[in-house]
C-alpha positions in Angstrom: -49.5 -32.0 86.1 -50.0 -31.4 89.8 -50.5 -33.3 92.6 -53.9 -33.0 92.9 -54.8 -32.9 89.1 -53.1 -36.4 89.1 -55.2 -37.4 92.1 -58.2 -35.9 90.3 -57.5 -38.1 87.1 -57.0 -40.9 89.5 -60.4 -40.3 91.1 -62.1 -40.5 87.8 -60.3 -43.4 86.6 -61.3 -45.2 89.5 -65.2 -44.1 89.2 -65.0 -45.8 85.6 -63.7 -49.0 86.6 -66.5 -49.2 89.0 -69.3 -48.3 87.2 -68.2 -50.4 84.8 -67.7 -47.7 82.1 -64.1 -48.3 81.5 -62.9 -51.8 80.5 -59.2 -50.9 79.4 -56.6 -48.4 79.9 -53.0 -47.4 81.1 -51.8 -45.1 83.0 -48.0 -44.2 83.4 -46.8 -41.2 85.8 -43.6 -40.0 87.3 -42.6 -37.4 89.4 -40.6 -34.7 88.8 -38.7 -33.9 91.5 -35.0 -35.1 90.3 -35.3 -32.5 87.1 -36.7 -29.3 89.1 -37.8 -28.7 92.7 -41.7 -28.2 91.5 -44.5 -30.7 92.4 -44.7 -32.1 89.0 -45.6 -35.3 87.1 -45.2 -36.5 84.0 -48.2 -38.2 82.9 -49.4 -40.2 80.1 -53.1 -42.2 80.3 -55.4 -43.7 77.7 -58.7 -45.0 79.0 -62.2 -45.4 78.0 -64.7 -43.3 79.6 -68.0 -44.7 77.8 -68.2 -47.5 74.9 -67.4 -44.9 72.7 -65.4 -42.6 74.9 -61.7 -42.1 75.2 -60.1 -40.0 77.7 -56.1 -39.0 76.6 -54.2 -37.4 79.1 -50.2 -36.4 78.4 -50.7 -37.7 74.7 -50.1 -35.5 71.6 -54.0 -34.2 70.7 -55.2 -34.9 74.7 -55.3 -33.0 77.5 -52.3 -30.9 78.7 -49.9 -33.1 81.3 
């Protein structure tokens, strides 16, 4: 994932907490930098979006990381 998709994810992680649509979740990311010179991360997140809602990120089934 790039920089600025992760900030993007980040953004609307943060908008869910404060609405108060998102009442659990975790978010792990690293960068890539010490396997290849590309502005990578490696990300895996889980967090509700909705009461019903799941956002996966980096997670066999989810989104691509």
């Amino acid at each position: 994932m790039s920089r600025q998709e992760l900030v993007e994810l980040l953004d609307d992680l943060r908008q869910r907490v404060a609405d108060g649509a998102s009442l659990e979740g975790n978010l792990v990311f690293r960068h890539t930098a010490c396997v290849n010179d590309t502005d990578h991360y490696d990300v895996a997140a889980t967090y509700r979006t909705s009461r019903r809602g799941v956002r996966m990120v980096g997670i066999k089934g989810g989104e691509a990381a």
